[in-house]
N, CA, C and O of each residue as an XYZ file, in Angstrom:
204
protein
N     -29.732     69.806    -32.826
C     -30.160     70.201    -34.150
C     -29.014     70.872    -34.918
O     -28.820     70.740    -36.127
N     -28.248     71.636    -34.037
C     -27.127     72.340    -35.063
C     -25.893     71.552    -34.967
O     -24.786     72.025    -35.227
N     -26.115     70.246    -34.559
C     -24.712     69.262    -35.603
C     -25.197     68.432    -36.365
O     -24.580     67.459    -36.798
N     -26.439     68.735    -36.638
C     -27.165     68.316    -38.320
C     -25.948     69.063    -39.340
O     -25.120     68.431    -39.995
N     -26.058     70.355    -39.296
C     -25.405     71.138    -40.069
C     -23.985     70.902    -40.769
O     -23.568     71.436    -41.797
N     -23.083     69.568    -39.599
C     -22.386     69.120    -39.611
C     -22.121     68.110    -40.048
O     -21.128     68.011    -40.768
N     -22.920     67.020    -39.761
C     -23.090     65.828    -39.913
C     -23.660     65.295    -41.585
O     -23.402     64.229    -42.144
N     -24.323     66.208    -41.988
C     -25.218     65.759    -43.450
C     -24.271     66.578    -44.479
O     -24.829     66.589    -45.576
N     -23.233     67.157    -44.504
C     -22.420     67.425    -45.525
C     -21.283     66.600    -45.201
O     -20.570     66.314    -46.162
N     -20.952     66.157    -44.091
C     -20.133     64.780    -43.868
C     -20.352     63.525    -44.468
O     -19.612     62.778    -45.108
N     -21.305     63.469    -44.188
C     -22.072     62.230    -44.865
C     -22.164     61.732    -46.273
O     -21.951     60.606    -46.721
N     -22.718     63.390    -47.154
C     -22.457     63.368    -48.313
C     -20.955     63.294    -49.005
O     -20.825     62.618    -50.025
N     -20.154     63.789    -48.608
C     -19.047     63.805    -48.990
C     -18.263     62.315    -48.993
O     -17.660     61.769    -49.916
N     -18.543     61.781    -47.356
C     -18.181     60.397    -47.138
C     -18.876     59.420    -48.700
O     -18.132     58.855    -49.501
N     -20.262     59.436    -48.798
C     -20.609     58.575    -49.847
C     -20.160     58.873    -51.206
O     -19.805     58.041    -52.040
N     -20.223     60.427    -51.381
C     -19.232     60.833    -52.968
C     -18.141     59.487    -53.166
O     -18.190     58.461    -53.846
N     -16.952     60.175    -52.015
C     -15.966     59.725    -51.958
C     -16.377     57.492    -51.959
O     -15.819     56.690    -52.707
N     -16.982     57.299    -51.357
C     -17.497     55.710    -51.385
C     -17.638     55.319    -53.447
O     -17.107     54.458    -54.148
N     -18.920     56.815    -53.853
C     -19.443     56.192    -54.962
C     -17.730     56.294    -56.173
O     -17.453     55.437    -57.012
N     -16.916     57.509    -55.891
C     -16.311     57.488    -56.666
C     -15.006     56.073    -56.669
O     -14.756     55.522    -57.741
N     -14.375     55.687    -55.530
C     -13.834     54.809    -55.068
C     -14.573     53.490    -56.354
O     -13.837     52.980    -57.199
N     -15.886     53.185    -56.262
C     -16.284     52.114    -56.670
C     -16.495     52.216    -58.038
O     -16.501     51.137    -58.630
N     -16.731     53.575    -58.941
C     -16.352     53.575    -60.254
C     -15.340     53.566    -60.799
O     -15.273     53.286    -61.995
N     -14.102     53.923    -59.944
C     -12.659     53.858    -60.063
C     -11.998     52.400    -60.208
O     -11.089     51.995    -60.932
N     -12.914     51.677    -59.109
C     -12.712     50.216    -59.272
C     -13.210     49.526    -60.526
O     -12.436     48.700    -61.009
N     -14.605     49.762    -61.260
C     -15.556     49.690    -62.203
C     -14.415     49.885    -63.431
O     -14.145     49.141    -64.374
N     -14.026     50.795    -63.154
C     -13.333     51.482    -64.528
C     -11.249     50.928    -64.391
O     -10.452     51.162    -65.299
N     -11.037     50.532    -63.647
C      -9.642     49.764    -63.573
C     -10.104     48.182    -63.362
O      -9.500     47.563    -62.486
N     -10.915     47.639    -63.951
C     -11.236     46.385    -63.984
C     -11.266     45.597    -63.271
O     -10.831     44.488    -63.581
N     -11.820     45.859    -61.957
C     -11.624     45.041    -60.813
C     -12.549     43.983    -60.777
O     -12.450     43.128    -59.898
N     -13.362     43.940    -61.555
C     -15.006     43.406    -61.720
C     -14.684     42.290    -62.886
O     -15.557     41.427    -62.976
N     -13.508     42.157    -63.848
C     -13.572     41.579    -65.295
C     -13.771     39.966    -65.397
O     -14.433     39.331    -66.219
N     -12.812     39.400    -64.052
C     -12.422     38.204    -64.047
C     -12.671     37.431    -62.969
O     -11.878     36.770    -62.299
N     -14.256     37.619    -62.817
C     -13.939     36.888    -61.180
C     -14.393     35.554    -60.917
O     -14.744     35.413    -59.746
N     -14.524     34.275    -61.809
C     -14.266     33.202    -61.681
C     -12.582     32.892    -62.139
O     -12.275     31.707    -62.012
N     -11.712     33.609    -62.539
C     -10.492     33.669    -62.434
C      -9.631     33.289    -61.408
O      -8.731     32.464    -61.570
N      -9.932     34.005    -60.083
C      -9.296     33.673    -58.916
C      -9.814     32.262    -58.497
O      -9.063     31.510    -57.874
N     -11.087     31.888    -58.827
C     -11.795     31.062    -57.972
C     -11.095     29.753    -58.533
O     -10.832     28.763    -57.851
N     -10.847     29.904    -59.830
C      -9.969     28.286    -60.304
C      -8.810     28.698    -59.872
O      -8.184     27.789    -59.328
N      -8.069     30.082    -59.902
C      -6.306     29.874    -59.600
C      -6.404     28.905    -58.606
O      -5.599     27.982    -58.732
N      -7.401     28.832    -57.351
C      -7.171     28.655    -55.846
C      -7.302     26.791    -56.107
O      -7.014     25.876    -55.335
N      -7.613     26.775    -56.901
C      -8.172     25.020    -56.883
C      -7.234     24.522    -58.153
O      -7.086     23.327    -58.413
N      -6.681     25.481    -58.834
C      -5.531     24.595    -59.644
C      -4.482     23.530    -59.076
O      -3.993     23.722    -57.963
N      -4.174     22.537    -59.748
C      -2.758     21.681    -59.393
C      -1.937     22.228    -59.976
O      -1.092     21.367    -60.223
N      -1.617     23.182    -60.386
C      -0.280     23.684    -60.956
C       0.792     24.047    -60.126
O       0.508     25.075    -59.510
N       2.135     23.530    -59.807
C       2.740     23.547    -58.912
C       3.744     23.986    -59.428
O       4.582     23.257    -59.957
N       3.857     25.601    -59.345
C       5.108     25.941    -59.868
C       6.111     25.847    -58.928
O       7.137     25.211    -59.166
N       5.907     26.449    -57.825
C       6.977     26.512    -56.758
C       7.007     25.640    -55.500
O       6.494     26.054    -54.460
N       7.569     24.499    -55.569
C       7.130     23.167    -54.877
C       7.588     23.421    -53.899
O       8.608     24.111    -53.898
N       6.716     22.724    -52.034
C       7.506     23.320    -51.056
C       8.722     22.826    -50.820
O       9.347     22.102    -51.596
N       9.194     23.316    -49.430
C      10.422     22.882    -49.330
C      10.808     21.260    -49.102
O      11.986     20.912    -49.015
């Protein structure tokens, strides 16, 4: 019972730190463009041809 005492302000802190992480992401635009990547990957654009 007394590493409750321990454990549930750990916890909270752990998810702070989770929720702020993901508004940080929210707010540096990580969210803006995400059929973006999904065509880079399927483009023919061949800038740098292999060797």
């Amino acid at each position: 019972m007394n590493m409750l005492i321990y454990l549930i302000p750990i916890a909270l802190i752990l998810g702070g730190l989770g929720l702020v992480a993901f508004l940080w992401s929210l707010k540096s635009g990580q969210y803006e463009d995400l059929d973006g990547a999904a065509w880079r990957v399927i483009s023919s654009d061949d800038d740098h041809p292999g060797p």
